[in-house]
mmCIF file of the N, C-alpha and C atoms, coordinates in Angstrom:
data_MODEL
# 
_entry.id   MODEL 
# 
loop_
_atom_site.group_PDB 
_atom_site.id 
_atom_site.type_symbol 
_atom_site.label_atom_id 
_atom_site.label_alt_id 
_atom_site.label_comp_id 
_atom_site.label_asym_id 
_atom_site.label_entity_id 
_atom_site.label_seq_id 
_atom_site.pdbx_PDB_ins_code 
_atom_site.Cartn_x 
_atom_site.Cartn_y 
_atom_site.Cartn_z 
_atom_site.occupancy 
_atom_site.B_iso_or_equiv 
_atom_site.pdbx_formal_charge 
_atom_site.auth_seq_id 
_atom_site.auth_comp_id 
_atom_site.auth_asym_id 
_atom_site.auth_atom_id 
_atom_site.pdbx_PDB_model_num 
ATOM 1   N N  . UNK A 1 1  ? 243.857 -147.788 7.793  1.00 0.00 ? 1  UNK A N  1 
ATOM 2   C CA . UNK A 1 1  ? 244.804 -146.689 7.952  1.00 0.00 ? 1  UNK A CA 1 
ATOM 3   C C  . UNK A 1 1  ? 244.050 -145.364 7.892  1.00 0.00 ? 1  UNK A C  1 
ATOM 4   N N  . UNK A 1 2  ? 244.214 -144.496 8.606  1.00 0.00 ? 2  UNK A N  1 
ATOM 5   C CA . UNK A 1 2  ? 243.868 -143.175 8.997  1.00 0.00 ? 2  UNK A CA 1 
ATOM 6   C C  . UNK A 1 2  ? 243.923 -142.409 7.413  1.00 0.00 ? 2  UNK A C  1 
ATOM 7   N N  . UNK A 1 3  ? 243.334 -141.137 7.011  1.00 0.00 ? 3  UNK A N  1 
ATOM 8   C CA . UNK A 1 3  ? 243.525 -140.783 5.954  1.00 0.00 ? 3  UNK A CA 1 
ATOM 9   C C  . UNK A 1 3  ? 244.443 -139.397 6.377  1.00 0.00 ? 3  UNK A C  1 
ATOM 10  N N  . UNK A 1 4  ? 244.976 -138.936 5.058  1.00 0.00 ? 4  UNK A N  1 
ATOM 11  C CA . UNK A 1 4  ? 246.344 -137.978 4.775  1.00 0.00 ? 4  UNK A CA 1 
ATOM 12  C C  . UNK A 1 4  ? 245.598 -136.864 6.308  1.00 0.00 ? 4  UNK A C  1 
ATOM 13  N N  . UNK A 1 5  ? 244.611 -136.347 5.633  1.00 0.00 ? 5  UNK A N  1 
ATOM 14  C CA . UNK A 1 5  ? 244.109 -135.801 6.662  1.00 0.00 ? 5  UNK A CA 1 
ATOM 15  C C  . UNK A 1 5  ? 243.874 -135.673 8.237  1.00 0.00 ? 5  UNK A C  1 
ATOM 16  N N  . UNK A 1 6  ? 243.395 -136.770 8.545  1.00 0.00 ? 6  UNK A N  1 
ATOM 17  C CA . UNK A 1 6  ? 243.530 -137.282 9.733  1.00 0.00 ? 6  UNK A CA 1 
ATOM 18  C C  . UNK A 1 6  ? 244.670 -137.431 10.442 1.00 0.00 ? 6  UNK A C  1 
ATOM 19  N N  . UNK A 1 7  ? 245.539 -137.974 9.800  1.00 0.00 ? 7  UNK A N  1 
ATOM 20  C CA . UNK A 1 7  ? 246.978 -137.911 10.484 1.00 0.00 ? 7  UNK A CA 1 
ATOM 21  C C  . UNK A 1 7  ? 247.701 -136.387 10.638 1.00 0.00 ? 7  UNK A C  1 
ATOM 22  N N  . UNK A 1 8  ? 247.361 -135.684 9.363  1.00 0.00 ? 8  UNK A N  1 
ATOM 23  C CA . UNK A 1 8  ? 247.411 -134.150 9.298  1.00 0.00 ? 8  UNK A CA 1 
ATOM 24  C C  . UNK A 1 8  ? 247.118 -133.495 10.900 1.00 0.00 ? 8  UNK A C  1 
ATOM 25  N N  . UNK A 1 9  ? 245.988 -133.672 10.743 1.00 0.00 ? 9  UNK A N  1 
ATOM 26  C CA . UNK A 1 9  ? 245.025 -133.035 12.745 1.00 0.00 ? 9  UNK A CA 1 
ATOM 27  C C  . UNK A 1 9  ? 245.769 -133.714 13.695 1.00 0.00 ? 9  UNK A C  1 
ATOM 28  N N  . UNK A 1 10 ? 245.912 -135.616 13.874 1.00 0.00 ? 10 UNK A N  1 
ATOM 29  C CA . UNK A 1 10 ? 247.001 -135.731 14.741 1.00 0.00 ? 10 UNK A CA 1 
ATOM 30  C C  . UNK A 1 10 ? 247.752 -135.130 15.217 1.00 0.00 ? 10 UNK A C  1 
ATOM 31  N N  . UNK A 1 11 ? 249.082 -135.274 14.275 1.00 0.00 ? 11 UNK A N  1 
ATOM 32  C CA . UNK A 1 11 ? 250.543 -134.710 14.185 1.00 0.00 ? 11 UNK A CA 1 
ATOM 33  C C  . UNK A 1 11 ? 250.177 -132.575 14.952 1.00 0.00 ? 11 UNK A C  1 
ATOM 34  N N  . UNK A 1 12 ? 248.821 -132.077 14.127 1.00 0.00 ? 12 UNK A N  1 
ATOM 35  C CA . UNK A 1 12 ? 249.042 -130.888 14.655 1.00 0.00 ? 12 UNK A CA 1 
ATOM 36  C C  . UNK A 1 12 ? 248.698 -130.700 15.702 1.00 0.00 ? 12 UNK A C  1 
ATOM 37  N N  . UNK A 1 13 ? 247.656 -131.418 16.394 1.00 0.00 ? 13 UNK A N  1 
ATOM 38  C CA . UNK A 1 13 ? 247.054 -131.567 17.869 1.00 0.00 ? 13 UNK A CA 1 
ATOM 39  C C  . UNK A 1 13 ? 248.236 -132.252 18.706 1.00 0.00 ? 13 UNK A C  1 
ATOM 40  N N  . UNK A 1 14 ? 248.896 -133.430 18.574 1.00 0.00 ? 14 UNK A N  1 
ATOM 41  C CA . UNK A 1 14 ? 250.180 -133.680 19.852 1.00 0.00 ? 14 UNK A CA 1 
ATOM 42  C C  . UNK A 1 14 ? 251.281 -133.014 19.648 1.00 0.00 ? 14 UNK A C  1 
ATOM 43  N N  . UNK A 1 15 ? 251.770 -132.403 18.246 1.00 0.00 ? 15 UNK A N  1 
ATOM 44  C CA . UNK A 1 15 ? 253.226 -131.511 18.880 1.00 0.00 ? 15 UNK A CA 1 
ATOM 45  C C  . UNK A 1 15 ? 253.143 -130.119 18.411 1.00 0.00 ? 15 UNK A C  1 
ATOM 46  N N  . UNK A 1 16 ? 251.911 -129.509 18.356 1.00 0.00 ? 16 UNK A N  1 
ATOM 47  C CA . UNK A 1 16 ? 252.736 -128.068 18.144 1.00 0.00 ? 16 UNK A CA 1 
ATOM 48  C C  . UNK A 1 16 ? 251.760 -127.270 19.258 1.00 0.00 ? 16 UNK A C  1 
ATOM 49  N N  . UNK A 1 17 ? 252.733 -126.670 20.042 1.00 0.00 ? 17 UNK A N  1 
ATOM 50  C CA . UNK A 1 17 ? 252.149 -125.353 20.994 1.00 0.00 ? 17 UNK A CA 1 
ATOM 51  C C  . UNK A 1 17 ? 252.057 -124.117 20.913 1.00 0.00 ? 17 UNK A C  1 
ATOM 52  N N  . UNK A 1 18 ? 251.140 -123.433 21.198 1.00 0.00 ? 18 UNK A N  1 
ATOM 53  C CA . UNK A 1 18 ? 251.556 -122.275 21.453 1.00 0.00 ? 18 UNK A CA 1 
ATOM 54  C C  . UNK A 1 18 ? 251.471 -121.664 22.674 1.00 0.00 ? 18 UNK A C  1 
ATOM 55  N N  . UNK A 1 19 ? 252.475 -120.372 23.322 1.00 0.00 ? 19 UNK A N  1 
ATOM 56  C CA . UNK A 1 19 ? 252.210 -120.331 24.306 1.00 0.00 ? 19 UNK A CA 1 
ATOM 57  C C  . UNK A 1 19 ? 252.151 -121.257 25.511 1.00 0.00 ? 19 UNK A C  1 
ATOM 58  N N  . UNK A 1 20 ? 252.901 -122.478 25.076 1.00 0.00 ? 20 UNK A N  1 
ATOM 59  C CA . UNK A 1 20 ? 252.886 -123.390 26.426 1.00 0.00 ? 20 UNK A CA 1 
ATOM 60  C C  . UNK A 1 20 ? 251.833 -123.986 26.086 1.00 0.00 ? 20 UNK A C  1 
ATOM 61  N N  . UNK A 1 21 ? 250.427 -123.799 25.271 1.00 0.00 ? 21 UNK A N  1 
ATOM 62  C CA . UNK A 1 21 ? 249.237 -124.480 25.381 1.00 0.00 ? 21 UNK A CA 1 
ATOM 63  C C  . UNK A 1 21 ? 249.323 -125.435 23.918 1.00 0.00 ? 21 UNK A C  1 
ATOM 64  N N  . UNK A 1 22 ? 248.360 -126.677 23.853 1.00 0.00 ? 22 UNK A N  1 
ATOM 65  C CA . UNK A 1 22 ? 248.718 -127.368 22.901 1.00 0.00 ? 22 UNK A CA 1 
ATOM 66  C C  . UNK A 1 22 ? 247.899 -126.665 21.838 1.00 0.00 ? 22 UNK A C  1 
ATOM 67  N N  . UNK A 1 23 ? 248.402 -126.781 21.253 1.00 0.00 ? 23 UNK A N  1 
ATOM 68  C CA . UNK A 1 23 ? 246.965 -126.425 19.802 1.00 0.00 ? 23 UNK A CA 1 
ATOM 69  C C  . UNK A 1 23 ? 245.784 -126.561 19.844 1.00 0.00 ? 23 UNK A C  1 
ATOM 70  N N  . UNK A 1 24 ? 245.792 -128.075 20.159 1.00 0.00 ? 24 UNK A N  1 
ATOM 71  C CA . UNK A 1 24 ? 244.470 -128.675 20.130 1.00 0.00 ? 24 UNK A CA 1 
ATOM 72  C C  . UNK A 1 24 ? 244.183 -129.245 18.931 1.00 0.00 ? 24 UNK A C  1 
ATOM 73  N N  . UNK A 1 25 ? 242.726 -129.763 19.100 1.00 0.00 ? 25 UNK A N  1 
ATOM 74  C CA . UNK A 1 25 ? 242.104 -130.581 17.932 1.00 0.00 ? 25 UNK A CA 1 
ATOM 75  C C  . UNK A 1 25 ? 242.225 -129.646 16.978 1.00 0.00 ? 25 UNK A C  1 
ATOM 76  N N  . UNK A 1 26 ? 242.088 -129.823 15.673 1.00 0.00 ? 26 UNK A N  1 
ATOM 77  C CA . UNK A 1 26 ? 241.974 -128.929 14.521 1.00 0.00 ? 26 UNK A CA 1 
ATOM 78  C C  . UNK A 1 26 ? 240.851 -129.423 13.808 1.00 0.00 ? 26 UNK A C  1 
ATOM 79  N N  . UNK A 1 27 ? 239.985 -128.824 13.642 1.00 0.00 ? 27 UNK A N  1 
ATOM 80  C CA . UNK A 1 27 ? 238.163 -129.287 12.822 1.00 0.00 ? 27 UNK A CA 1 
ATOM 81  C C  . UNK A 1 27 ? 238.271 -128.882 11.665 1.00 0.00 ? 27 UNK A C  1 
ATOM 82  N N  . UNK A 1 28 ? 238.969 -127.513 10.859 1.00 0.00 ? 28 UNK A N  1 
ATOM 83  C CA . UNK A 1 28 ? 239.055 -126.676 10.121 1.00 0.00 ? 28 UNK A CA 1 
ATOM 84  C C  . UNK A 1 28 ? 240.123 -126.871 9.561  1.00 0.00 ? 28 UNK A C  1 
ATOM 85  N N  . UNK A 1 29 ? 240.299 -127.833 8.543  1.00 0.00 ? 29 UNK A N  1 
ATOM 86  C CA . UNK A 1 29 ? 241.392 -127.946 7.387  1.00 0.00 ? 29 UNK A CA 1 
ATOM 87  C C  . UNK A 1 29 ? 242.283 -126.435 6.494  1.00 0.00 ? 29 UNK A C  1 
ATOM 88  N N  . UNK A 1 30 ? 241.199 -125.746 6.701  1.00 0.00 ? 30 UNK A N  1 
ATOM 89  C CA . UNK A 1 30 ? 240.791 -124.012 5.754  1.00 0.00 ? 30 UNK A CA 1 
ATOM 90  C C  . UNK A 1 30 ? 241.764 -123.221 6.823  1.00 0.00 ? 30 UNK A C  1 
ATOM 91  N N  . UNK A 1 31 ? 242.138 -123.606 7.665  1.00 0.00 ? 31 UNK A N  1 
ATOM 92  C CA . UNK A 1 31 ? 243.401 -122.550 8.972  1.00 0.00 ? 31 UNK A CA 1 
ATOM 93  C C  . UNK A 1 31 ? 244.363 -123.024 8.576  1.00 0.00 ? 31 UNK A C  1 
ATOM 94  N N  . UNK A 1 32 ? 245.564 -121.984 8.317  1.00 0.00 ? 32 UNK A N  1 
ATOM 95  C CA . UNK A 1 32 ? 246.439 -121.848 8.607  1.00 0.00 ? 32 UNK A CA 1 
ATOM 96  C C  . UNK A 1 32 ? 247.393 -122.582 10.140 1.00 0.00 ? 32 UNK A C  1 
ATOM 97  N N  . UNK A 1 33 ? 248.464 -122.852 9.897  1.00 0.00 ? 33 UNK A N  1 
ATOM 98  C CA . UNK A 1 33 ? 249.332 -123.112 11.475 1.00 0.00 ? 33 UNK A CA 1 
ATOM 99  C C  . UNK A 1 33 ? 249.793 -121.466 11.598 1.00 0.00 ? 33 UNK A C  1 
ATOM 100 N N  . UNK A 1 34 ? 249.778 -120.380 10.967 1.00 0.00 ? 34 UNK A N  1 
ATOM 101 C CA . UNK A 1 34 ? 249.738 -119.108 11.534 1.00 0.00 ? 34 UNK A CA 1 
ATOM 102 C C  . UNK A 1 34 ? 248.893 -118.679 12.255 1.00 0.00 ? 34 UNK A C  1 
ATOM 103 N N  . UNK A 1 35 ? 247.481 -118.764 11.652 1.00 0.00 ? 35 UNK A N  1 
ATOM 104 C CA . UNK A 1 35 ? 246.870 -118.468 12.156 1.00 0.00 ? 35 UNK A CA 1 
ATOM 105 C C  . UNK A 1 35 ? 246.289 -119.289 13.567 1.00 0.00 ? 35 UNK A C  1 
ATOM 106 N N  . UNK A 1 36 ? 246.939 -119.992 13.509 1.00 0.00 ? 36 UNK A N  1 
ATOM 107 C CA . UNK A 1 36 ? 246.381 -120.992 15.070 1.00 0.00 ? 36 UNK A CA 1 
ATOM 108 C C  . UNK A 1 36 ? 247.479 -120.214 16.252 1.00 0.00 ? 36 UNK A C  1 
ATOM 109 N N  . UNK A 1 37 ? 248.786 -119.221 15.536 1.00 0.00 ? 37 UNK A N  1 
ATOM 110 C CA . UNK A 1 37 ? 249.958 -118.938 16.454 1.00 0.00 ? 37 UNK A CA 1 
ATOM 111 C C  . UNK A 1 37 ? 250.602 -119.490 16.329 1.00 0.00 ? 37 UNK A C  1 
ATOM 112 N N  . UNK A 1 38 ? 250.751 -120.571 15.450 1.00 0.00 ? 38 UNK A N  1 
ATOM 113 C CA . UNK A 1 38 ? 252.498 -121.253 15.571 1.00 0.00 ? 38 UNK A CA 1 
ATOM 114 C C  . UNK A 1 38 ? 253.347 -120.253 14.524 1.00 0.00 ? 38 UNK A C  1 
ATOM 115 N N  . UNK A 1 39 ? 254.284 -120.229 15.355 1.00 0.00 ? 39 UNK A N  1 
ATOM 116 C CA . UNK A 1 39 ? 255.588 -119.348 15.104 1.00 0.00 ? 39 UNK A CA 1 
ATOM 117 C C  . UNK A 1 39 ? 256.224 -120.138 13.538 1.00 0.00 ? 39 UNK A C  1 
ATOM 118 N N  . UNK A 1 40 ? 256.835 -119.247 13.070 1.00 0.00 ? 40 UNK A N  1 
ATOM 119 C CA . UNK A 1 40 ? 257.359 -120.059 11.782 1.00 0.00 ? 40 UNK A CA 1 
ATOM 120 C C  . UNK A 1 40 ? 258.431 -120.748 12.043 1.00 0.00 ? 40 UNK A C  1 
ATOM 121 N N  . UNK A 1 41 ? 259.266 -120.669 13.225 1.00 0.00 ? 41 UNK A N  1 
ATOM 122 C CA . UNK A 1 41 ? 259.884 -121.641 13.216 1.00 0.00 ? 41 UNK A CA 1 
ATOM 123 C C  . UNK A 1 41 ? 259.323 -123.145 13.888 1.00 0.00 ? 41 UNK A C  1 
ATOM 124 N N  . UNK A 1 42 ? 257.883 -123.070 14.668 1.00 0.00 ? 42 UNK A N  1 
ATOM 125 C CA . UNK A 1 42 ? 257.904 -124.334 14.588 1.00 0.00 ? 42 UNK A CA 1 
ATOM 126 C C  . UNK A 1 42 ? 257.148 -125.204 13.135 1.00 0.00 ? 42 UNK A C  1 
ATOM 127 N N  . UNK A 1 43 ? 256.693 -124.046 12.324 1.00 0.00 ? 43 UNK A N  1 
ATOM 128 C CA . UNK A 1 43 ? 255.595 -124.428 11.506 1.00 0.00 ? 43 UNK A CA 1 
ATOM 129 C C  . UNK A 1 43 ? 257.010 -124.950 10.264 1.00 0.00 ? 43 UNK A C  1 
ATOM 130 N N  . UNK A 1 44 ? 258.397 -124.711 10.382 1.00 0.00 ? 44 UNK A N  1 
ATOM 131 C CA . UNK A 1 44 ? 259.039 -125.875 9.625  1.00 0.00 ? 44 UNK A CA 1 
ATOM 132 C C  . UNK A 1 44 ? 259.451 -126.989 10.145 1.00 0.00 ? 44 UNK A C  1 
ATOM 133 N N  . UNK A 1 45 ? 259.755 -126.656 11.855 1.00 0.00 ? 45 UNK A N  1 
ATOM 134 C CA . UNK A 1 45 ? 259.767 -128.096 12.220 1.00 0.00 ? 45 UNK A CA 1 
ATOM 135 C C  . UNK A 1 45 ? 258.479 -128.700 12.259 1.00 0.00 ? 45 UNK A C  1 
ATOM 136 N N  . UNK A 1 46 ? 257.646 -128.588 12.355 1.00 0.00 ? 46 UNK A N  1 
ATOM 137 C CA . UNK A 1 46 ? 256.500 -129.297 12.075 1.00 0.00 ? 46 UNK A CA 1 
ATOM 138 C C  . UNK A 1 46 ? 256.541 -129.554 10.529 1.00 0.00 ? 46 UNK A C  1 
ATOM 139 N N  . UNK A 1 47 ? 257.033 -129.025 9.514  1.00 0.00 ? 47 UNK A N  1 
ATOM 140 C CA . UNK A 1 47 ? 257.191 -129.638 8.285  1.00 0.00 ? 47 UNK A CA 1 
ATOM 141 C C  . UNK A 1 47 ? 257.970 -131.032 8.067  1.00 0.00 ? 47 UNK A C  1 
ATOM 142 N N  . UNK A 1 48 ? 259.019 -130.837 9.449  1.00 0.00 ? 48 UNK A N  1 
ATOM 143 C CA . UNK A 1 48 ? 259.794 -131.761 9.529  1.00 0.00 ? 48 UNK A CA 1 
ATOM 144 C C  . UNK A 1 48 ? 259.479 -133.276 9.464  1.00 0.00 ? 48 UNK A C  1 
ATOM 145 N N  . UNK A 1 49 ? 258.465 -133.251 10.417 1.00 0.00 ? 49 UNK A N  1 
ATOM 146 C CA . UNK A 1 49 ? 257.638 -133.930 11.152 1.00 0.00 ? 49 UNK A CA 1 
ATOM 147 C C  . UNK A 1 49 ? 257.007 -134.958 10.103 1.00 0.00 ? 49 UNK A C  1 
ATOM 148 N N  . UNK A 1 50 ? 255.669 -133.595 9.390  1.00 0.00 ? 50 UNK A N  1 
ATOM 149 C CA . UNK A 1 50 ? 255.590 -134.179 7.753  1.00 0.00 ? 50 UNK A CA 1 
ATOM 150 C C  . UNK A 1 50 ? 256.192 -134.916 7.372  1.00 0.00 ? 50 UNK A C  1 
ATOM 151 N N  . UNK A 1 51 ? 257.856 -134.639 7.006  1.00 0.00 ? 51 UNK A N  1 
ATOM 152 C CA . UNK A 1 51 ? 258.453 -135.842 6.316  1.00 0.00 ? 51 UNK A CA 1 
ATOM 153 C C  . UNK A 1 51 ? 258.305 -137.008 6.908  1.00 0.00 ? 51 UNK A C  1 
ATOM 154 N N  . UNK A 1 52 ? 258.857 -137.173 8.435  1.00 0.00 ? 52 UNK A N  1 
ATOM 155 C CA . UNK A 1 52 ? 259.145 -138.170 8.671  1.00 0.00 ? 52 UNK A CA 1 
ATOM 156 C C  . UNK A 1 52 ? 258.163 -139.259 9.104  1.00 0.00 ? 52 UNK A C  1 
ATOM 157 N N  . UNK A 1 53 ? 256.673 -138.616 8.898  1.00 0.00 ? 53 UNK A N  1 
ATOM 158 C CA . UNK A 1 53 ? 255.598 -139.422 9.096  1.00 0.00 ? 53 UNK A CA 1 
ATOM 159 C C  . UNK A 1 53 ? 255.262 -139.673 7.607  1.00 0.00 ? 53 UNK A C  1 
ATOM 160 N N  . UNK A 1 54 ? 255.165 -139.213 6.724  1.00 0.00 ? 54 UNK A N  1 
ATOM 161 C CA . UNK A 1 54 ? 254.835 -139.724 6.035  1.00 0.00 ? 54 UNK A CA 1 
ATOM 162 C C  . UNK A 1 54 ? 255.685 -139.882 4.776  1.00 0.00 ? 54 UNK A C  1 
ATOM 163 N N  . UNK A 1 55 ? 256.854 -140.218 5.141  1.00 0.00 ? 55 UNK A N  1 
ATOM 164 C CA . UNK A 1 55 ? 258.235 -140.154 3.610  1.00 0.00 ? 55 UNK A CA 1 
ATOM 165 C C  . UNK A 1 55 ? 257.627 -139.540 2.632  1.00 0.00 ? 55 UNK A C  1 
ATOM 166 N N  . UNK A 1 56 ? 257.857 -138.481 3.122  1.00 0.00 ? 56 UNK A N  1 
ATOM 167 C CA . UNK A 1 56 ? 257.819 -137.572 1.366  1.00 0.00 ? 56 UNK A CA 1 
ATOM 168 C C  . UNK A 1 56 ? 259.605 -136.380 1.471  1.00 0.00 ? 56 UNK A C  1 
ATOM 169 N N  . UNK A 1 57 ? 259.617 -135.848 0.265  1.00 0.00 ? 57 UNK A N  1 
ATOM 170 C CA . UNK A 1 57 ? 260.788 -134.239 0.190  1.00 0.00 ? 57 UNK A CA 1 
ATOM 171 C C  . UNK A 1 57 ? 259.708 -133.118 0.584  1.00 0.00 ? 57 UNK A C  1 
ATOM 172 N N  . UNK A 1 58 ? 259.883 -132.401 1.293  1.00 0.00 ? 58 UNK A N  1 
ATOM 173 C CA . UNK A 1 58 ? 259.153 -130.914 1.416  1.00 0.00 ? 58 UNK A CA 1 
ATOM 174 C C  . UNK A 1 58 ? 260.460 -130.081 2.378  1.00 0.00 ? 58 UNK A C  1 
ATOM 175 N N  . UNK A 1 59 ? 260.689 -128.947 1.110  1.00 0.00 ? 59 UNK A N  1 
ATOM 176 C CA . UNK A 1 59 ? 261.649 -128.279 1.672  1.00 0.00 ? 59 UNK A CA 1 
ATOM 177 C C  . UNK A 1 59 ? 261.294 -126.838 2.891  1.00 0.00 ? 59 UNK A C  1 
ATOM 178 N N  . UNK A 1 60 ? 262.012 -126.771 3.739  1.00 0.00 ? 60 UNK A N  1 
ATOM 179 C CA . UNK A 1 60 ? 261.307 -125.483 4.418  1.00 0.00 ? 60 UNK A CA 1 
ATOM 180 C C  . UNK A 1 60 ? 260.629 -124.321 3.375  1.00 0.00 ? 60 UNK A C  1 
ATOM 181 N N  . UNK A 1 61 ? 261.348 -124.104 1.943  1.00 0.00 ? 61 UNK A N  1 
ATOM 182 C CA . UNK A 1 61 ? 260.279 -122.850 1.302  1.00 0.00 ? 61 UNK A CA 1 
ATOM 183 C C  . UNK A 1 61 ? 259.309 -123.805 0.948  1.00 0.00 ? 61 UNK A C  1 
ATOM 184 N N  . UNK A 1 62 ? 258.774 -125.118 1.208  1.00 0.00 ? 62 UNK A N  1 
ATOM 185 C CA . UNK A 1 62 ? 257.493 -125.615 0.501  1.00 0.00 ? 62 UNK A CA 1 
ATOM 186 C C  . UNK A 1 62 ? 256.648 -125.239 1.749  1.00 0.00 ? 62 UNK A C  1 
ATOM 187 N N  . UNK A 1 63 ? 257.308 -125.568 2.813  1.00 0.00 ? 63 UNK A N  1 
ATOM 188 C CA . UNK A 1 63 ? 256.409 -125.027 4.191  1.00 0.00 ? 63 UNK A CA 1 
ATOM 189 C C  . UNK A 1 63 ? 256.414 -123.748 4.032  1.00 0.00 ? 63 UNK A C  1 
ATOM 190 N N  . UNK A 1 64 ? 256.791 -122.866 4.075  1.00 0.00 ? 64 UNK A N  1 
ATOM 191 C CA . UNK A 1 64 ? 256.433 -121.292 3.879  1.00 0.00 ? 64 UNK A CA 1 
ATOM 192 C C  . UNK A 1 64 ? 255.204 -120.804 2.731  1.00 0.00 ? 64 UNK A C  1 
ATOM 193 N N  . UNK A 1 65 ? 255.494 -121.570 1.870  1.00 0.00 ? 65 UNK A N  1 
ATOM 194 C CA . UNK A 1 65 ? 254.514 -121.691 0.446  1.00 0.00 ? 65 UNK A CA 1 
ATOM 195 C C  . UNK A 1 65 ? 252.999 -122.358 0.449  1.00 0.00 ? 65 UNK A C  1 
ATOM 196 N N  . UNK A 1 66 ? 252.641 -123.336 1.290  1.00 0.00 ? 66 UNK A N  1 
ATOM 197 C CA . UNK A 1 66 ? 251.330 -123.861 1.879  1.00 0.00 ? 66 UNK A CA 1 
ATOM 198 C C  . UNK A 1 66 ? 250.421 -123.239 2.905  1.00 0.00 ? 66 UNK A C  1 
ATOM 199 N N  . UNK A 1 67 ? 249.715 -122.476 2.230  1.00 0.00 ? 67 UNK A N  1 
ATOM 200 C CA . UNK A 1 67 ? 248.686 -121.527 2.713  1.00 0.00 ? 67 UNK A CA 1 
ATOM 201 C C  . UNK A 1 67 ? 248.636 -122.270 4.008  1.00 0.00 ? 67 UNK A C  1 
ATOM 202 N N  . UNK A 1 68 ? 247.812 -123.561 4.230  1.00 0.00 ? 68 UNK A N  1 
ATOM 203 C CA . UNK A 1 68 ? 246.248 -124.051 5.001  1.00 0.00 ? 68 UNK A CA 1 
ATOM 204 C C  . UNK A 1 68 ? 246.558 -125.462 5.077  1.00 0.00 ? 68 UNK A C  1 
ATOM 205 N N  . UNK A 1 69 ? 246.748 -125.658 6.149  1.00 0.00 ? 69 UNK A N  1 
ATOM 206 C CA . UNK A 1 69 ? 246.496 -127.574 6.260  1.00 0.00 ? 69 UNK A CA 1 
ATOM 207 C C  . UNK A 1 69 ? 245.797 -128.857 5.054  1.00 0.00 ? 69 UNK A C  1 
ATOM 208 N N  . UNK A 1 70 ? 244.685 -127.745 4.339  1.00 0.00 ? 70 UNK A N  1 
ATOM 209 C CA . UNK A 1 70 ? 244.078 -128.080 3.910  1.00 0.00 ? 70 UNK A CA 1 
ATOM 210 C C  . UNK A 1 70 ? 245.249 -128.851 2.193  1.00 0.00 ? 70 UNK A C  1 
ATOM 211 N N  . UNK A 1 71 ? 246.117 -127.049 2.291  1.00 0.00 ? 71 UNK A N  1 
ATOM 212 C CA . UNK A 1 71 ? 246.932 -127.118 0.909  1.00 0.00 ? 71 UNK A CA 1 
ATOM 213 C C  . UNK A 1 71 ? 247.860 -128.282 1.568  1.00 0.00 ? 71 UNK A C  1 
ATOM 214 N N  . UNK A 1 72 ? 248.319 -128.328 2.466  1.00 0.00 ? 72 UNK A N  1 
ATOM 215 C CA . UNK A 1 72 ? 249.195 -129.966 3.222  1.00 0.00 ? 72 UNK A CA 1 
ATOM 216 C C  . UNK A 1 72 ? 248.689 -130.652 2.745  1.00 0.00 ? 72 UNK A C  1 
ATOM 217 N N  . UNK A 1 73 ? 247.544 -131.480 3.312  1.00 0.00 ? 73 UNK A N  1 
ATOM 218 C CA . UNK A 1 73 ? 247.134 -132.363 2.824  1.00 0.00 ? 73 UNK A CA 1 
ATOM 219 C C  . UNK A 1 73 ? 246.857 -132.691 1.266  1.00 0.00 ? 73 UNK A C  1 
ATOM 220 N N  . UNK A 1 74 ? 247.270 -131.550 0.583  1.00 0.00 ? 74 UNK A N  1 
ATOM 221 C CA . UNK A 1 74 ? 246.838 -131.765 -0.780 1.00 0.00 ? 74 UNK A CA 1 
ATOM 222 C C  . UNK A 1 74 ? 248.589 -132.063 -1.553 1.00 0.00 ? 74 UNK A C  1 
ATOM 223 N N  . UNK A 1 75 ? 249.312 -131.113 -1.080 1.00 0.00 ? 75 UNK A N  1 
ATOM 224 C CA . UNK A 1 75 ? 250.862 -131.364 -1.193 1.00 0.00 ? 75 UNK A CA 1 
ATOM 225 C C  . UNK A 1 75 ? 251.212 -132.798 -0.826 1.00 0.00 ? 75 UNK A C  1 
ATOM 226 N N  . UNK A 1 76 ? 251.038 -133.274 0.410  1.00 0.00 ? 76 UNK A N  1 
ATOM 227 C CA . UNK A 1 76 ? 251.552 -134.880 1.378  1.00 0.00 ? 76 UNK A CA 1 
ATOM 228 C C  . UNK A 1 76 ? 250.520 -135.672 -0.277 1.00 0.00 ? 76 UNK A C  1 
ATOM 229 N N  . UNK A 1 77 ? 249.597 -135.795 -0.344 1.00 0.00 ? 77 UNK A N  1 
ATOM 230 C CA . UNK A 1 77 ? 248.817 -136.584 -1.247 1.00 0.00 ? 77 UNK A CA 1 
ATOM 231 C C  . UNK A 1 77 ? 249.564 -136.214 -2.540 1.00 0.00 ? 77 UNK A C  1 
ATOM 232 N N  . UNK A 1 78 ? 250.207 -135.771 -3.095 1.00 0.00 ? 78 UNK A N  1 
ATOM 233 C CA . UNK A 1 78 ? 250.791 -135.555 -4.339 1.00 0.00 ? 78 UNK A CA 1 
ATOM 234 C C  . UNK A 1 78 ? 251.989 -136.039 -4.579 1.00 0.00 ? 78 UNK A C  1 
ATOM 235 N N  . UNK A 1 79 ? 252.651 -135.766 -2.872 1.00 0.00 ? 79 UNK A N  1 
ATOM 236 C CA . UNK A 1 79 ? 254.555 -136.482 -3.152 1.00 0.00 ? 79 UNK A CA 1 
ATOM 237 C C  . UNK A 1 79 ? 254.330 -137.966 -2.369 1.00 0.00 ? 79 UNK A C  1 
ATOM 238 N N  . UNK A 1 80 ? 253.033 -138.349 -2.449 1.00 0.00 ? 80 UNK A N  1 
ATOM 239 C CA . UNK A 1 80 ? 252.724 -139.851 -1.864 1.00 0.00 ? 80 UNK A CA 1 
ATOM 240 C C  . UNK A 1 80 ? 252.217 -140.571 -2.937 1.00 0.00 ? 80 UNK A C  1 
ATOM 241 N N  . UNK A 1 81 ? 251.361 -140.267 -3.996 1.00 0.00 ? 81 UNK A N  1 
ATOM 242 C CA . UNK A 1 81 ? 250.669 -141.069 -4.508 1.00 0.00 ? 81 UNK A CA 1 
ATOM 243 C C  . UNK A 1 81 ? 251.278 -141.027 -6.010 1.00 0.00 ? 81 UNK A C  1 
# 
């Protein structure tokens, strides 16, 4: 099985765009989904997403509250393990 992480870069490389363009790969755990341009409203549906890949609770203010992919992956590993 893929680690928290890995699935993390997945999920952000096939559904979030900006501008019509995909994101792309993500190498850099330490970025923000602001700073890549995703709009805050997709950066809670992409929280959404979170849940439903990996059954956890994360409320839209927990998505507003997670700096960096990096802090995701550290949040998803906490309401998982």
């Amino acid at each position: 099985m893929a680690s928290t992480a890995d699935r993390i870069k997945a999920l952000v490389s096939e559904n979030l765009e900006v501008d019509g363009q995909s994101v792309g790969p993500v190498n850099d755990l330490n970025t923000s989904l602001s700073d890549l341009g995703v709009s805050s409203v997709d950066i809670v549906a992409f929280g959404r997403l979170v849940v439903n890949e990996f059954g956890i609770s994360m409320s839209a203010e927990d998505c507003a509250d997670i700096p960096t992919l990096a802090d995701l992956v550290k949040f998803v590993d906490g309401q998982s393990g």
